[in-house]
Structures are given as C-alpha cells and as structure tokens.
C-alpha positions in Angstrom: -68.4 112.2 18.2 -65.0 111.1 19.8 -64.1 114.9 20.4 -67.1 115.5 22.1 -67.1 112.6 24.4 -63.4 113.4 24.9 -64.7 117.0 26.0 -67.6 116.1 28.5 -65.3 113.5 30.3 -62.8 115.5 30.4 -64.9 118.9 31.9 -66.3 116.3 34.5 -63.3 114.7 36.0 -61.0 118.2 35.6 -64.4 120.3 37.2 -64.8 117.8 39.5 -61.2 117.6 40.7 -60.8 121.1 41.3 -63.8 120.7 43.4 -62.7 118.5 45.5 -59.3 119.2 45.5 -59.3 123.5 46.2 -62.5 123.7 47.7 -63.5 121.0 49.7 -60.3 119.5 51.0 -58.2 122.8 50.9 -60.5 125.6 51.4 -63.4 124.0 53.7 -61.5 121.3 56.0 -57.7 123.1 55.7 -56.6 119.3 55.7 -53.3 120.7 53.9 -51.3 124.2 53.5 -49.8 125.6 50.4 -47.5 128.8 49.7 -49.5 131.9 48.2 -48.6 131.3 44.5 -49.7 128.1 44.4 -53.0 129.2 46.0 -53.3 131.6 43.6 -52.7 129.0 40.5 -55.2 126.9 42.0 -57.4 129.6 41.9 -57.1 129.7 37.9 -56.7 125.9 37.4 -60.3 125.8 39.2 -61.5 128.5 36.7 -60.8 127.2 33.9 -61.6 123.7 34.5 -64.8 124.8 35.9 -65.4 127.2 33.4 -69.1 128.5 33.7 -70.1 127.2 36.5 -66.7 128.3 38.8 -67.2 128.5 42.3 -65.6 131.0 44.7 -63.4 129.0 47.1 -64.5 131.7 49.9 -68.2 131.2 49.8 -68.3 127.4 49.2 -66.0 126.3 52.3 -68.4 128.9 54.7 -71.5 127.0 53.5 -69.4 123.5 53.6 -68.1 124.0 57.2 -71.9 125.2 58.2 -73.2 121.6 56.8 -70.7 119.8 58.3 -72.1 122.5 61.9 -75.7 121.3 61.3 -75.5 118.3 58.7 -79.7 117.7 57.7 -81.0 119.4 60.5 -82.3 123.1 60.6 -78.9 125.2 59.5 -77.8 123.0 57.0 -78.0 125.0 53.8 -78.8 121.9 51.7 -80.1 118.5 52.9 -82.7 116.5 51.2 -84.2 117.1 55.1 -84.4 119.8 54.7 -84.9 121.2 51.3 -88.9 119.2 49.1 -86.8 118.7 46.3 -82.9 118.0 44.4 -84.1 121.4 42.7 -85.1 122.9 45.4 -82.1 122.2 47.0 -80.0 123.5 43.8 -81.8 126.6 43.8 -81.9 127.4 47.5 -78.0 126.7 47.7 -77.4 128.8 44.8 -79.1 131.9 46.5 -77.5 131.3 49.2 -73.8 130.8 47.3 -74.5 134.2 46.2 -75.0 136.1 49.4 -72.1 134.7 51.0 -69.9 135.7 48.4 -71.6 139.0 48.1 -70.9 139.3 51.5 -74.9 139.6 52.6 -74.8 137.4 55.4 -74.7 137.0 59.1 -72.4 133.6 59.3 -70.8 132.1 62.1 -67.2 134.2 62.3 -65.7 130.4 62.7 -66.9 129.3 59.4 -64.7 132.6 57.6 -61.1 131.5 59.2 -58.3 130.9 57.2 -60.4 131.1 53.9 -58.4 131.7 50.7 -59.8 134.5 49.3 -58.9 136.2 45.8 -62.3 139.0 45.4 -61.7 141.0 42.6 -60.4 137.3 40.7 -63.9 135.7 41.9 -66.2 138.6 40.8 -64.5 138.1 37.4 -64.7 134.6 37.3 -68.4 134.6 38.6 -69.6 137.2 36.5 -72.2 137.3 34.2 -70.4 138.2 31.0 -67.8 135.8 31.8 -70.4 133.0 32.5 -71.8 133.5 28.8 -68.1 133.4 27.6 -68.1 130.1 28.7 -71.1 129.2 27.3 -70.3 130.2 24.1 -67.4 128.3 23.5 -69.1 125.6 24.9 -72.1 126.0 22.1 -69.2 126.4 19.8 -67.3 123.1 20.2 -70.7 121.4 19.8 -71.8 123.3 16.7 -68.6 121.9 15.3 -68.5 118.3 16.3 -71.9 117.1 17.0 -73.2 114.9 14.5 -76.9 114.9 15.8 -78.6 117.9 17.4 -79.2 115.0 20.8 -75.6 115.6 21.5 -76.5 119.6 22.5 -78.7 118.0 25.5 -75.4 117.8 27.2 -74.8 121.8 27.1 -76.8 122.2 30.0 -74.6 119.7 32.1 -71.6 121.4 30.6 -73.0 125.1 31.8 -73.7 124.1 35.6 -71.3 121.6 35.9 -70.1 122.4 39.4 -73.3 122.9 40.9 -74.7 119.2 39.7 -71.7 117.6 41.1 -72.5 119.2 44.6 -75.7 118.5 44.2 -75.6 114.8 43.8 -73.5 114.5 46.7 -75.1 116.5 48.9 -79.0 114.6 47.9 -78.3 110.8 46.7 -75.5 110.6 49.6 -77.8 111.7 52.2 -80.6 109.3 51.0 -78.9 106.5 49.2 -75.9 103.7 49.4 -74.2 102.3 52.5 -72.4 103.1 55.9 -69.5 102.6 57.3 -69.6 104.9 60.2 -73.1 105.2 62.2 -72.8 109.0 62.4 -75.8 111.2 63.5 -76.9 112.3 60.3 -78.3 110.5 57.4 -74.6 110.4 54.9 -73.9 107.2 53.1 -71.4 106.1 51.0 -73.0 106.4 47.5 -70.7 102.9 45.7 -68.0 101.0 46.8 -66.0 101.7 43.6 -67.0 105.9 43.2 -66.0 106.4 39.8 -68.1 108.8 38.7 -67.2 111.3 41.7 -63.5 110.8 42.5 -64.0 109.6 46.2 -66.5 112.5 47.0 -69.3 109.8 46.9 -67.3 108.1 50.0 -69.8 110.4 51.9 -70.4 108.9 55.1 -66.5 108.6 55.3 -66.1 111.7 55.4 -68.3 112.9 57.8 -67.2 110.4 60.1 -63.2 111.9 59.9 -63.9 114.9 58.6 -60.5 116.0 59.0 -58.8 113.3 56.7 -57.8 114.0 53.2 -58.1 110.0 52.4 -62.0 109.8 51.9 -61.8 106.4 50.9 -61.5 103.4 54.4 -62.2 100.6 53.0 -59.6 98.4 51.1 -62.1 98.2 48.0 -62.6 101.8 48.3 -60.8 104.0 45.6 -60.2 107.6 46.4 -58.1 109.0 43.2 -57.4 112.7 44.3 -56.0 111.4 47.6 -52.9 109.7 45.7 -52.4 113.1 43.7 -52.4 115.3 46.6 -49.5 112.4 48.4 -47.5 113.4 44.9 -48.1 116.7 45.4 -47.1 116.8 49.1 -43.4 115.4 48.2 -43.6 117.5 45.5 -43.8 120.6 48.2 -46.5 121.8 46.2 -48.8 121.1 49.0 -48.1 120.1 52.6 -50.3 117.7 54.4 -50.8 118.1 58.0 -48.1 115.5 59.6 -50.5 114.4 61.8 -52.9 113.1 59.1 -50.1 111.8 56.9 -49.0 109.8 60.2 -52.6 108.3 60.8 -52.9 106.9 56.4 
C-alpha cells in the first residue's frame, strides 16, 4: 500500500512540475531562457514524468498564450464561461490540443513565437502506442501492490494526469477562492497555502503579472517551483530574465 501511495504522489507532484515548470513558465510566458540541450532534456524529463498523458510544449503554450488573449470570453479555448461543463471543457480543450499540434489550425502567428518545438519527439511521446505503454506499466505496478481492487480507481487519474491538473486550474480557479488583483476576468486564487498544485493554484496572481516566474505575492503564499527555478538560474541551467529577477 506504501508503494502505491509513494507512486501516485510522486506521478502528481513530478507531472505537475514539469507542467508548470517547461510548459507554462518556459514554453507559454518565456519568463526564462535556457541553452538547446537542456531544452531538449526537459523535453524527456516532461515525458517521463508525465508519462501517458505528456503534453507537447508547442501546442500547450499556443493555447495558453490565447487564454491569457481572451481569458473567459469568446476565444478562450477553456473557461468555465465559456465551456456547460469541467468535461466539457476537458474534452473540448483536448480536441483542440490535438489540432494545434497537428498543425490544423488558423492561430494568431503571435501565439507560435519562440515556441520550443521537438516534432518528431512529440509525435512519439503523444502517440497512441506509446500512450498504452504507459498504461500498461501503470496497470502493472498496481497488479503487483494493491491490496484491494479500490486502489485501481486511481489508474484513471494516473492515465490523464496532465490534462486533470489543467483542468482544475483552468475551472475551480476561474469560479472559486480569492483575489488579490481585481483583474478583468473571473481568476482567483484557489488557497492561500496551494499544496496540492505547486503555486499554479495562485491563479489570479498570475494573470495579474503574467510575466513573473514567482506566482506566489503574498507573504503566506508558497510557490515551490519558483525557488527551484532561483537554484537553477545560479546553476546556469536556466536564466531568468534580469529584469524579473530585479523586481522578486
């Protein structure tokens, strides 16, 4: 039972990291640089902490940047303003994950710059057969170490991992929490202490400075990937923009 809950937390938090991390704060907002070798290792850290439910850096930061263009108005490609339902929502960003990174789309050019973009690895990583890889050595590990056939209601969680944690920020923190920042749209701050998200619940933060890698404002507010990527930045793995690094 200890292995198992061992695995889930750790497929959250890693998934969830990478997320955050690649995507969001490198690939979508550019708020720092790295060298091409790093990129590329990122690229496989995020594919194998995501494992079946990896996400292509490419298509994820053109559909961030166009919420961020049109956040819960008519554009947005998921809004609970937009979308009836939190599975309506899944589903309808899903489709629309797909045709980005199948490249059948008519997006703004300005949401494509400066992308980092690795095809042939993302149509490996994204495929089918390699998305039922996954899955089987998930099903595996639980055949061996669950002790009660309950425990294999987590597979599901395990198999779209990615795709829930996007999806409970981009519904609950556009309905529920608090505000720091009275922005023109309806994001919130989903907890003061986001432990369950890594500082991607500090959602009406972020929209408010969009272009700051420290989601968390508030001296009770905890963003835990922020201090990473500061070790990672005197590390020269990354490099913050100085002029963010200035304004922490």
């Amino acid at each position: 039972m200890l292995v198992l809950i061992l695995f889930f937390v750790a497929h959250w938090y890693l998934s969830l990291f990478s997320q955050s991390f690649f995507h969001h704060r490198y690939a979508a907002h550019e708020q720092f640089t790295m060298s091409k070798g790093w990129e590329k290792f990122f690229f496989v850290f995020s594919f194998f902490t995501m494992g079946s439910s990896y996400m292509s850096p490419y298509a994820y930061g053109i559909l961030h940047r166009q919420h961020h263009k049109y956040t819960d108005v008519e554009g947005d490609p998921h809004s609970p303003y937009i979308q009836a339902n939190f599975w309506q929502m899944m589903i309808s960003t899903y489709n629309k994950f797909n045709e980005v990174r199948d490249g059948v789309d008519d997006y703004n050019p300005n949401f494509k710059t400066n992308l980092p973009k690795w095809s042939w690895f993302d149509n490996f990583a994204s495929s089918w057969i390699t998305k039922l890889g996954w899955g089987g050595v998930y099903v595996i590990i639980y055949l061996i170490f669950a002790p009660h056939w309950a425990w294999y209601l987590l597979l599901p969680v395990h198999f779209i991992m990615g795709p829930i944690h996007g999806a409970i920020v981009n519904w609950f923190a556009h309905t529920f929490g608090y505000r720091n920042y009275d922005c023109d749209n309806h994001s919130r701050n989903l907890m003061p202490f986001d432990i369950f998200m890594m500082g991607e619940g500090y959602h009406n933060n972020h929209h408010a400075k969009a272009a700051s890698p420290k989601f968390a404002h508030k001296w009770y507010e905890i963003d835990p990937v922020y201090p990473v990527m500061r070790l990672m930045n005197k590390l020269n793995i990354i490099k913050l923009k100085p002029v963010l690094v200035k304004a922490d």
